[in-house]
N, C-alpha and C positions, 0 to 999 in steps of 0.2 A: 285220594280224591280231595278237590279241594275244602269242599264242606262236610265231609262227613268220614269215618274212619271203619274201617273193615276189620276185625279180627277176626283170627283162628285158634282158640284155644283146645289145650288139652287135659284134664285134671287126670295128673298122674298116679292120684293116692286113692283109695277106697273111698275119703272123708272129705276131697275135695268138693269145693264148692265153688258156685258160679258168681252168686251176686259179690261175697266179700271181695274176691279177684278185680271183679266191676269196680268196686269203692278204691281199692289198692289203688289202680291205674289212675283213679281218676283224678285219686288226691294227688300221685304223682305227677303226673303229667301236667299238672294246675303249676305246679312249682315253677318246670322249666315253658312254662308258656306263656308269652308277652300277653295275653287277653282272655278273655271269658272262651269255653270251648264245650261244654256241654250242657245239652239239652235236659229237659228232666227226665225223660224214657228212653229207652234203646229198645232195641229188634233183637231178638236172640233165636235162633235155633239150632237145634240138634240133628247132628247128622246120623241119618238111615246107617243099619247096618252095609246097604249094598252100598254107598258112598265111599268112598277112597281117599282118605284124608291130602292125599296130593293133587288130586285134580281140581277137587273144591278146594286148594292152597292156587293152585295154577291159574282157577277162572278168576280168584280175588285177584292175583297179581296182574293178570291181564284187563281191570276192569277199567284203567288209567287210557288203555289205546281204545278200548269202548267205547267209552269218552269223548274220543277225540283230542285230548291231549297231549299224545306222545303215540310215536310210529311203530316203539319197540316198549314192551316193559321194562325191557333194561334201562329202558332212559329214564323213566318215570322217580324223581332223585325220592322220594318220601317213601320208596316200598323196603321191605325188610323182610327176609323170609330165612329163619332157622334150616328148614329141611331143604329149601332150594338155594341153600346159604352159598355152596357155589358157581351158582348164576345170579345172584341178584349181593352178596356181598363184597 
């Protein structure tokens, strides 16, 4: 999306944790980006056990044609998805 950015994370260790991951990214992604890009809060939540870690991947990836920005998700050039890595890489 143009203003705002969607993840889907997953903390694969017992000790994983959410906020440091947060700062990770943020300080990364400050390097390679030409301007200012984050706000001081984000939105987080946690998905239900009855949730499906691919559908809720599938509704993010489709939220480009929601939009109205793009016809197909596959067009949408900014998306990136590990587990749908071969449709959208």
């Amino acid at each position: 999306m143009p203003d705002h950015l969607h993840m889907l994370v997953e903390g694969l260790a017992p000790d994983a944790r959410f906020r440091p991951m947060v700062t990770f990214a943020k300080q990364r992604l400050a390097v390679v980006a030409p301007c200012r890009l984050w706000q001081r809060g984000y939105y987080e939540r946690v998905l239900r056990t009855d949730e499906h870690t691919l559908v809720v991947s599938a509704y993010i990836l489709a939220n480009p044609v929601r939009a109205g920005l793009v016809s197909s998700a596959h067009d949408y050039p900014f998306s990136f998805s590990i587990e749908h890595g071969k449709e959208f890489g």
